[in-house]
N, C-alpha and C positions, 0 to 999 in steps of 0.2 A: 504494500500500500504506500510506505514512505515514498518508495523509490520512486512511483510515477507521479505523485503529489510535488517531489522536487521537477522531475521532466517537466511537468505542464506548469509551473509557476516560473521557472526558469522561460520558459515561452512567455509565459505573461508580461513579465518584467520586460522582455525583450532585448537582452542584455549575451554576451558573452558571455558562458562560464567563467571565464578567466576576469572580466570587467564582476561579475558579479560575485565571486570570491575574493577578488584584489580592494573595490572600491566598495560595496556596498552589501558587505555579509552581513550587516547583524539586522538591517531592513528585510533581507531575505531569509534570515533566518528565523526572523521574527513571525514571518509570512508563511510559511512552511511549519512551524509548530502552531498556529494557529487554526490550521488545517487537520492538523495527525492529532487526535487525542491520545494524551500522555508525551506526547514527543516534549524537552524543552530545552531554550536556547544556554549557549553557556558559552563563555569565554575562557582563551586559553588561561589565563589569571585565575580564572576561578576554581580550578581543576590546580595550579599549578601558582602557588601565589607569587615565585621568584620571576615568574612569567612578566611580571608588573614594571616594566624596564625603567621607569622615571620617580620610583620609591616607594615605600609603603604606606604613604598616607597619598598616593596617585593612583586616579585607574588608568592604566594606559596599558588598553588590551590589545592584542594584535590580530586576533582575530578569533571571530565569532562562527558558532556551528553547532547545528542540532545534535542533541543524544535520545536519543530514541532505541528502547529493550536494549541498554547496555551497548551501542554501537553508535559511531560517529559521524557523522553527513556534513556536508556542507553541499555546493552547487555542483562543484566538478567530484563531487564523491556520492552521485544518489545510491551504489549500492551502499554504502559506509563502510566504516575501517573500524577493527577492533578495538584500535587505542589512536588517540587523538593525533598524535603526534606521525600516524601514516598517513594524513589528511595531505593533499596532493600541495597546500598551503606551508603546511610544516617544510617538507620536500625541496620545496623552491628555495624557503628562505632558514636554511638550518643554523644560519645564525641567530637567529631569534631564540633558539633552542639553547638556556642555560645550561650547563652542565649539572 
């Protein structure tokens, strides 16, 4: 069910996977759990508080993606990934990935 809920909202938006995981995830994520019941949005920060690159009383998230039954989605991931950080988003930019 998630998976074609992201397909067809990803058409909606009319966007790029890549425009719409790069510039406007958490609008889209927000839009896609809003569809799936039980899906909900979550930021790498909040999974991951070191995540928070500008300090701990800052949210400076880097990006946003549904969890939905234990598994991870974002735009360019409608089947999802088991764990956050195989998100195609982590992948590109693994500096963002603290040690």
């Amino acid at each position: 069910m998630i998976t074609e809920v992201i397909k067809n909202t990803a058409k909606e938006f009319g966007y790029s996977t890549e425009y719409l995981t790069e510039w406007i995830c958490d609008g889209f994520a927000e839009k896609v759990a809003s569809k799936v019941p039980g899906a909900k949005v979550c930021w790498d920060c909040d999974i991951d508080p070191m995540q928070s690159h500008l300090g701990e009383n800052s949210r400076s998230p880097s990006h946003c993606f549904i969890v939905y039954e234990g598994r991870y989605y974002d735009a360019a991931s409608s089947e999802g990934v088991d764990d956050w950080r195989e998100l195609p988003f982590f992948k590109q930019h693994q500096w963002m990935l603290l040690a």
